[in-house]
C-alpha positions in Angstrom: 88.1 112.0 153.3 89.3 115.3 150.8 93.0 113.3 150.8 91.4 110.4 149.7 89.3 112.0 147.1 92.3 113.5 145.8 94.4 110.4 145.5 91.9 109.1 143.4 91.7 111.5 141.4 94.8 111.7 140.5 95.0 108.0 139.9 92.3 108.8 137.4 94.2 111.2 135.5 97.4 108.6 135.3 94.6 105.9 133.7 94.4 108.4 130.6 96.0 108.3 127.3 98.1 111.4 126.5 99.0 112.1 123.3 101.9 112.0 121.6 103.5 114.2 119.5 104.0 113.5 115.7 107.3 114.4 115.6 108.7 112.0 117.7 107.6 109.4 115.8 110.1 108.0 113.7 108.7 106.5 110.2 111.1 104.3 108.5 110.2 101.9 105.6 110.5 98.6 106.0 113.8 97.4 104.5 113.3 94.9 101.7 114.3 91.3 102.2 116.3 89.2 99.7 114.8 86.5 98.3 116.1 83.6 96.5 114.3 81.0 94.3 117.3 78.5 92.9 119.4 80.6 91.4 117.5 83.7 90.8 117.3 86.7 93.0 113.4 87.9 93.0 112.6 91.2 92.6 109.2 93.5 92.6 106.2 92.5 91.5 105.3 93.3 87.5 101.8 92.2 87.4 99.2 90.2 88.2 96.4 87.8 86.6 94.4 84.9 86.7 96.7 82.4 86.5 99.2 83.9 88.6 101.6 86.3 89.6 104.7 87.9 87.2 107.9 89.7 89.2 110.8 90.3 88.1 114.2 88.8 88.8 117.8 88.5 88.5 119.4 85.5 87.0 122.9 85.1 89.4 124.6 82.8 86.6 124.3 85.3 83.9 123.1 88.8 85.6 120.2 88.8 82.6 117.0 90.5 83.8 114.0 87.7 83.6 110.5 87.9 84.1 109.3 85.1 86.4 105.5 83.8 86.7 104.8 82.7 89.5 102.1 79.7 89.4 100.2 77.8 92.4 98.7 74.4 91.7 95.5 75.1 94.2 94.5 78.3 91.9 95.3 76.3 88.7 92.8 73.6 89.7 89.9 76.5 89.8 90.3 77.4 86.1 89.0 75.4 83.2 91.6 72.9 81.6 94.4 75.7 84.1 96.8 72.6 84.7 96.8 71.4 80.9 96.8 74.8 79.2 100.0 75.5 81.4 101.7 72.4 80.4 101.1 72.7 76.8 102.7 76.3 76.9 106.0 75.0 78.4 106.3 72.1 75.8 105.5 74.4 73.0 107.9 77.9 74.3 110.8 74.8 74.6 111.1 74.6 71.1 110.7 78.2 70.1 113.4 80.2 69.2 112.6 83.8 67.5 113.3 87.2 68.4 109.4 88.1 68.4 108.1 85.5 70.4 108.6 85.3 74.1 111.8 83.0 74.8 111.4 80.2 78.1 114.3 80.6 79.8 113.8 77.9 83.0 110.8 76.1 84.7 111.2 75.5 88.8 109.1 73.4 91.0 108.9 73.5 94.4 106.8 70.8 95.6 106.3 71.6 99.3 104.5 74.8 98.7 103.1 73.4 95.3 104.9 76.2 92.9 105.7 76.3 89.6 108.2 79.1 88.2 108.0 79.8 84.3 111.2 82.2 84.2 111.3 84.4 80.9 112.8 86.8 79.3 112.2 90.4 80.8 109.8 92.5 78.8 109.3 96.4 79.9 105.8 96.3 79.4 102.6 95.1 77.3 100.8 96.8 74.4 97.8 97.1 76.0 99.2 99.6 79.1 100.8 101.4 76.5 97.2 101.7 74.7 95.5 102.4 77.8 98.3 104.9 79.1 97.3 107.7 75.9 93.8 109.5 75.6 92.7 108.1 72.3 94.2 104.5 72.8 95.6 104.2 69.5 99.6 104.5 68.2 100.3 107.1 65.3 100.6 105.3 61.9 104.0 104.7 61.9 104.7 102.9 65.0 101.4 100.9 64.5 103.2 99.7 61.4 106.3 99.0 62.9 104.8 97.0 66.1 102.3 95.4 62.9 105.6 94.0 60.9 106.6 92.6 63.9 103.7 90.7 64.8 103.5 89.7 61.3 107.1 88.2 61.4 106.6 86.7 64.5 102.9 84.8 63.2 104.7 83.7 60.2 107.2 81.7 62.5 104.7 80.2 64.4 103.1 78.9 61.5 106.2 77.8 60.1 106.6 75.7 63.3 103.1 74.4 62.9 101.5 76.3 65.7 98.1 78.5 66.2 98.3 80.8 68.6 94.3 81.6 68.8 94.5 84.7 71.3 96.7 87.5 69.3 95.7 90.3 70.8 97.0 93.4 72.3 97.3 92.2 76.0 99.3 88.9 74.5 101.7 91.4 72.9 105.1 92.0 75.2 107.5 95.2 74.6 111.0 95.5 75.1 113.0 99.0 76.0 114.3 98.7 72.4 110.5 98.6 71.4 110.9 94.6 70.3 107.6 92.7 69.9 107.0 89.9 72.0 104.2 87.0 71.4 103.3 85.6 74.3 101.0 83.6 76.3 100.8 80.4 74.1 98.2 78.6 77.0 95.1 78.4 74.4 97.7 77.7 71.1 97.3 74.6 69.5 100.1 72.6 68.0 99.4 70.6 64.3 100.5 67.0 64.4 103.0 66.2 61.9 101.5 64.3 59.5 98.4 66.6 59.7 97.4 67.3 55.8 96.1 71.4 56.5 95.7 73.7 59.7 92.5 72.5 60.5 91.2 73.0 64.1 88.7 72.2 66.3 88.6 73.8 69.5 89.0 78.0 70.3 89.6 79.3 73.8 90.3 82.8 72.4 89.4 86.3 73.7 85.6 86.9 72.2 86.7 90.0 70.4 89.1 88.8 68.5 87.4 86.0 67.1 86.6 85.0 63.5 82.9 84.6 62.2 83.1 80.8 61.6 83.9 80.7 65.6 81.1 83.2 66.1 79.0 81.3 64.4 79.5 78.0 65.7 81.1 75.8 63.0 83.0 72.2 64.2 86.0 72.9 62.0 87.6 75.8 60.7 91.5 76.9 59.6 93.5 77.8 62.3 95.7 80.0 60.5 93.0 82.1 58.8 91.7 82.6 63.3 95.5 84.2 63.6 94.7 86.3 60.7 91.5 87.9 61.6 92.9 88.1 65.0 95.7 90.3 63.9 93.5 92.5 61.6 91.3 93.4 64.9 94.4 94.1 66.8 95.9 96.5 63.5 91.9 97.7 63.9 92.3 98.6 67.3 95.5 99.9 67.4 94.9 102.6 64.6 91.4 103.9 65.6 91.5 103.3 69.0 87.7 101.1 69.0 86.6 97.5 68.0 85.6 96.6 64.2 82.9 94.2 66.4 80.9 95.1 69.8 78.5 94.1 72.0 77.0 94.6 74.9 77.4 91.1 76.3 79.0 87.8 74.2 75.9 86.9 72.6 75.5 90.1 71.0 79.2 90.4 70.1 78.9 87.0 68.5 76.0 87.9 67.0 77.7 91.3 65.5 81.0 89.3 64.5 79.0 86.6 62.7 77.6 89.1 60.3 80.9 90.2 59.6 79.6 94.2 59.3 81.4 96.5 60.1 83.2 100.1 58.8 86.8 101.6 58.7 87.1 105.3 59.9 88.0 107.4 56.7 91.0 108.9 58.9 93.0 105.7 58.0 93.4 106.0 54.6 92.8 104.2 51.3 96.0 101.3 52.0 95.4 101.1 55.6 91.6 100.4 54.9 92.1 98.1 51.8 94.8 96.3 54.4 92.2 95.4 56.8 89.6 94.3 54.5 91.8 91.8 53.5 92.2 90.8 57.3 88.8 90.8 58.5 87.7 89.3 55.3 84.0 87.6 56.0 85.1 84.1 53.9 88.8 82.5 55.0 89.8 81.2 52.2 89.3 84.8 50.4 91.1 85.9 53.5 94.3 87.5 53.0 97.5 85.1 53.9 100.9 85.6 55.3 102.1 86.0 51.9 99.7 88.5 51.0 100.2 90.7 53.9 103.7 91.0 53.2 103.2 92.0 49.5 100.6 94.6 50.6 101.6 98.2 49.5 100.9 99.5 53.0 103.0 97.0 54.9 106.0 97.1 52.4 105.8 101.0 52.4 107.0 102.4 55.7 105.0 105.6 56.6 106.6 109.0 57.6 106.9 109.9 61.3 104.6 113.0 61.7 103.3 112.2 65.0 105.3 111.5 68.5 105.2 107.9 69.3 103.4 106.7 72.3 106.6 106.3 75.2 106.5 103.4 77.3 104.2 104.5 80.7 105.8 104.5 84.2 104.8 101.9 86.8 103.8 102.6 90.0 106.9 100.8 91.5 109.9 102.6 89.3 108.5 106.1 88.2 110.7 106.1 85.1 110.1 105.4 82.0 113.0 102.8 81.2 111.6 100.6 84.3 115.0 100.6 86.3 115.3 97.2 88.0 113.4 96.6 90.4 115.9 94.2 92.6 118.4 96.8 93.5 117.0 97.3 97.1 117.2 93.2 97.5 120.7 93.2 96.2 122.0 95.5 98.5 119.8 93.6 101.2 122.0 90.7 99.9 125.4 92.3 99.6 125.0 95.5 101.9 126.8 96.4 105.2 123.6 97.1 108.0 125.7 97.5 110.9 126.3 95.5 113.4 123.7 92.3 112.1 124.8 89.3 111.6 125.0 88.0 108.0 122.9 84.8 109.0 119.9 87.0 109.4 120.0 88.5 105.8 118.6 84.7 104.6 115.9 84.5 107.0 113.1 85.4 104.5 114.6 83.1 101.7 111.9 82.1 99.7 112.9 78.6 98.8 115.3 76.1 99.7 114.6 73.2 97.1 113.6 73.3 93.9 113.4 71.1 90.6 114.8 72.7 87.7 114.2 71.6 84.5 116.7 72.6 82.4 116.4 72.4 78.4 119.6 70.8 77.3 119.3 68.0 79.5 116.8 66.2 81.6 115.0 67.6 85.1 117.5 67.4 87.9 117.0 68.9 92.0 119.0 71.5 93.1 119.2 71.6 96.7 121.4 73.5 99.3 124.1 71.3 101.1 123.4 71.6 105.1 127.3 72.4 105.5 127.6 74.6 103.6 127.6 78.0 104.9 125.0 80.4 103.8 127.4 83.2 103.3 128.4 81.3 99.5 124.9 83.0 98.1 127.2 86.3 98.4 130.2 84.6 96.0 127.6 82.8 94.1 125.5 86.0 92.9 128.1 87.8 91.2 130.8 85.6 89.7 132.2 87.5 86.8 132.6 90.8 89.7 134.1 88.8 92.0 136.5 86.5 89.6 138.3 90.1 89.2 138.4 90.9 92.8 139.3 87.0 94.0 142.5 87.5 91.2 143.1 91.0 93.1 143.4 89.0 96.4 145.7 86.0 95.2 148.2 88.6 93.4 148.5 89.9 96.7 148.6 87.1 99.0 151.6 85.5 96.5 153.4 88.6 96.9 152.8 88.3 100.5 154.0 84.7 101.0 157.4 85.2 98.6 158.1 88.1 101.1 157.2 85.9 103.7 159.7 83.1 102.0 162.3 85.6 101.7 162.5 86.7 105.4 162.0 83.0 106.3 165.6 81.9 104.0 166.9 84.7 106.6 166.0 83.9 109.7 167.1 80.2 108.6 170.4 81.4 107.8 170.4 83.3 110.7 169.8 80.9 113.4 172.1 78.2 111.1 175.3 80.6 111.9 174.0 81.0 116.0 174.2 77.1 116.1 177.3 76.6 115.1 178.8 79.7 117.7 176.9 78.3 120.4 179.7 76.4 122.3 182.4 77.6 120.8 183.6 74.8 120.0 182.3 74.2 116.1 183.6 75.8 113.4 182.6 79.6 112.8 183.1 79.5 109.1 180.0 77.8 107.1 181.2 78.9 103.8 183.8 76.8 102.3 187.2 77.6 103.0 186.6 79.3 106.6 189.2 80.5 108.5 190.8 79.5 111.9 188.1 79.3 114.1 188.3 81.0 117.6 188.6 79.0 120.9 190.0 76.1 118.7 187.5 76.1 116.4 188.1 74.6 113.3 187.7 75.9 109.8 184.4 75.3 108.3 186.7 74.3 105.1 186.7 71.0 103.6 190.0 70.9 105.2 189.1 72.8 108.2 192.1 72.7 111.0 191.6 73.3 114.6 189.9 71.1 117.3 188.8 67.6 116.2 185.0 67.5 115.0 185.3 71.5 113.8 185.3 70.2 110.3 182.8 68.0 110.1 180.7 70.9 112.1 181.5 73.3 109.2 180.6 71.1 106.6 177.6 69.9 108.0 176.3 73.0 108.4 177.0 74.2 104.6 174.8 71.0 103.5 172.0 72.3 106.1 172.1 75.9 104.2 171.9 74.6 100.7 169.1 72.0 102.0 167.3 75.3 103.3 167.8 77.3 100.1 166.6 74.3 98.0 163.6 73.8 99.8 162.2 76.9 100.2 161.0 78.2 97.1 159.0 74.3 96.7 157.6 74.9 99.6 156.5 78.1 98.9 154.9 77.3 95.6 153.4 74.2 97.5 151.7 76.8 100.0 150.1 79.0 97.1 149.0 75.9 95.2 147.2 74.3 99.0 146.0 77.8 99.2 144.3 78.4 95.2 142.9 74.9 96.2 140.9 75.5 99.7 139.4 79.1 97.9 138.0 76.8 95.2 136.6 74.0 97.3 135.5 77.3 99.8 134.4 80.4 98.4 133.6 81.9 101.7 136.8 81.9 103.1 137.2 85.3 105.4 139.5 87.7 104.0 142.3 88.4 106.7 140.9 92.2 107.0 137.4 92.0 107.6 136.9 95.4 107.1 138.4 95.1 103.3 135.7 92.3 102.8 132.8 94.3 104.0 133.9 97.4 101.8 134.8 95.1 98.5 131.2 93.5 99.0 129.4 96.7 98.8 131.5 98.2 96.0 130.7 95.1 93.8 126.8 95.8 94.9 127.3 99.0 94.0 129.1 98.3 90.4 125.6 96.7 89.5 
């Protein structure tokens, strides 16, 4: 009965959990997976709102760093006009072309998973994080001025193409690393017709901050222009003093504040500054300052001293410096990287997408779809042409030295074995240049005349045709080679290198090179 009890209890003490020490737990991170959309490598992601995700990505064609936003259909359908706001924004960025407003580069579809990919230009970050990224949340004088010209030459532009935008405002404004002003976000922006006879508009699905009194106060029709103006005097407001010129606690009281048109300019910004924005927010549009005005302004044409430091661009919590390093190294070297032992089918297993539409601006809408037979491993020879073109020329230098050396020892052995034949028996002529001499055994000369046993001269001369066949021969069917060879690397990029080892190392130096 005590055995017993003690069996069981030690059975009991094997049921137990023991713990395990920390240290031999081995914490790796999980190794990011490349991920291609058409032709574009993806990268981290950049932000986030309500229509959709923004990352950023690599264009494979050019190696330009774009900015991709990522759109679904289902979430589209939940917001208010989602599906014709997008639309409009794609046939209005296809005509635009200035260095201050956001530039379309591509639109993708993907139809099984109901996507749509607006790919743009890459912008570091917005003027809002840089607002919100500084205590006071307002830009010294001087680079509110310069981001201020800026917007100014970009609204001018706009208006020159016959478009409103209706939503200028801080968030709507994209920086580059050169410090570049970006309009974007044309969803809400209205385009004139042609024959229209002023700027007048109708409709306003504008941030309620930044709209004008006549919106505020609910008139039918109103300029559109003057709305961009007013719109850009609260942003100059708010980026000088930090606060709104209008506030509320809820939109009926901000209405109610902006359709009084009251409000007062901190003393701090100076007699120009201040006389500047009266002119903005001015209650009446048509006494509302225009483009033209603006520009002649003393404050805008006068470019103010640089007492203060300028407000850097913040760090993201993805790349901790300030420049935003790309964020698709990791999935490049994912792409081109040596991990071992894998296979290289296995670094395509998460690939995003497959087929996709492109529309592409200088012609009409085509699919771009992956042939089934062709081998996955092009993607690598596909991603970085202009690295590789230099490498690929590297290679055929040395595989036409290769194959002339190659020619050269082949002439040889030819000769070679063309002098065995004729020795074989003894009884053909040992002389294959012209003129030979008395062959042994009876040979004859391999002479045109050669003497000996009947049949040795005929050997002989037979056999100095056969060399200068050979020698003719060779060097076309040498050139023949290199020109099948140029031919199957273009219709096959991934052609093994003989050395695999030289291929593995040549990939991850061009990764590397990036």
């Amino acid at each position: 009965m005590e055995m017993s009890q003690m069996e069981w209890i030690n059975d009991v003490d094997d049921m137990f959990i023991h713990r395990i020490d920390s240290a031999e737990i081995v914490y790796e991170p999980r190794r990011k997976r490349a991920k291609m959309v058409g032709r574009y490598l993806m990268g981290d992601l950049l932000g986030e709102g309500s229509y959709g995700k923004v990352k950023e990505m690599l264009d494979s064609h050019t190696l330009c760093r774009r900015a991709v936003k990522i759109l679904k259909k289902k979430k589209l359908r939940k917001i208010p006009n989602g599906e014709a706001n997008v639309k409009k924004e794609i046939q209005l960025l296809k005509r635009l072309k200035h260095k201050n407003v956001i530039s379309l580069v591509d639109v993708l579809y993907n139809e099984e998973k109901q996507k749509m990919y607006m790919v743009m230009e890459y912008c570091v970050c917005g003027m809002q994080e840089m607002l919100d990224s500084v205590t006071g949340k307002k830009f010294p004088i001087f680079q509110a001025h310069g981001y201020f010209s800026q917007l100014v030459d970009g609204l001018e532009y706009l208006h020159s193409q016959g478009i409103v935008h209706k939503d200028i405002k801080p968030g709507n404004l994209l920086l580059t690393t050169e410090g570049t002003l970006k309009i974007s976000d044309l969803g809400v922006a209205e385009a004139l017709d042609v024959f229209a006879l002023d700027d007048t508009c109708r409709t306003s699905q504008g941030s309620p901050a930044f709209q004008p009194p006549e919106i505020a106060n609910g008139l039918e029709t109103f300029s559109g222009f003057k709305v961009d103006i007013w719109s850009s005097g609260v942003t100059l407001y708010n980026i000088t003093t930090g606060v709104y010129p209008f506030e509320g606690d809820n939109i009926y009281k901000l209405f109610e504040n902006i359709g009084k048109g009251e409000y007062t300019v901190p003393e701090e910004c100076g007699t120009l500054l201040t006389e500047l924005l009266k002119g903005l927010l001015e209650y009446d549009p048509v006494k509302r300052f225009s483009i033209q005005q603006i520009r002649q302004h003393h404050w805008f044409r006068k470019k103010p001293a640089r007492l203060e430091v300028s407000v850097p661009i913040p760090p993201s919590a993805s790349v901790p410096d300030r420049w935003r390093s790309m964020t698709v190294m990791p999935y490049l070297e994912d792409l081109h990287g040596y991990h071992g032992d894998e296979e290289d089918n296995e670094y395509y297993e998460d690939e995003e997408d497959d087929i996709v539409y492109s529309m592409e601006f200088n012609g009409p809408a085509k699919q771009s779809r992956r042939a089934p037979s062709t081998p996955k491993r092009s993607l690598l020879w596909g991603l970085l042409p202009r690295v590789l073109r230099f490498c690929r020329a590297d290679v055929e230098e040395e595989e036409e030295e290769e194959e002339e050396i190659g020619a050269e020892e082949t002439l040889d052995t030819e000769r070679n074995g063309h002098a065995a034949a004729m020795c074989v028996n003894g009884a053909g002529g040992a002389g294959v240049g012209a003129g030979g001499g008395a062959g042994a055994s009876g040979g004859g000369g391999g002479g045109v005349a050669g003497a000996g046993v009947p049949g040795g001269a005929g050997v002989g001369a037979a056999a100095a045709v056969a060399e200068r066949e050979t020698e003719r021969s060779a060097p076309a069917a040498s050139g023949r080679q290199r020109a099948d060879r140029r031919a199957s690397n273009t219709s096959n990029p991934s052609r093994k290198s003989s050395s695999g080892h030289v291929s593995k190392v040549r990939r991850i130096t061009t990764c590397k090179q990036q």
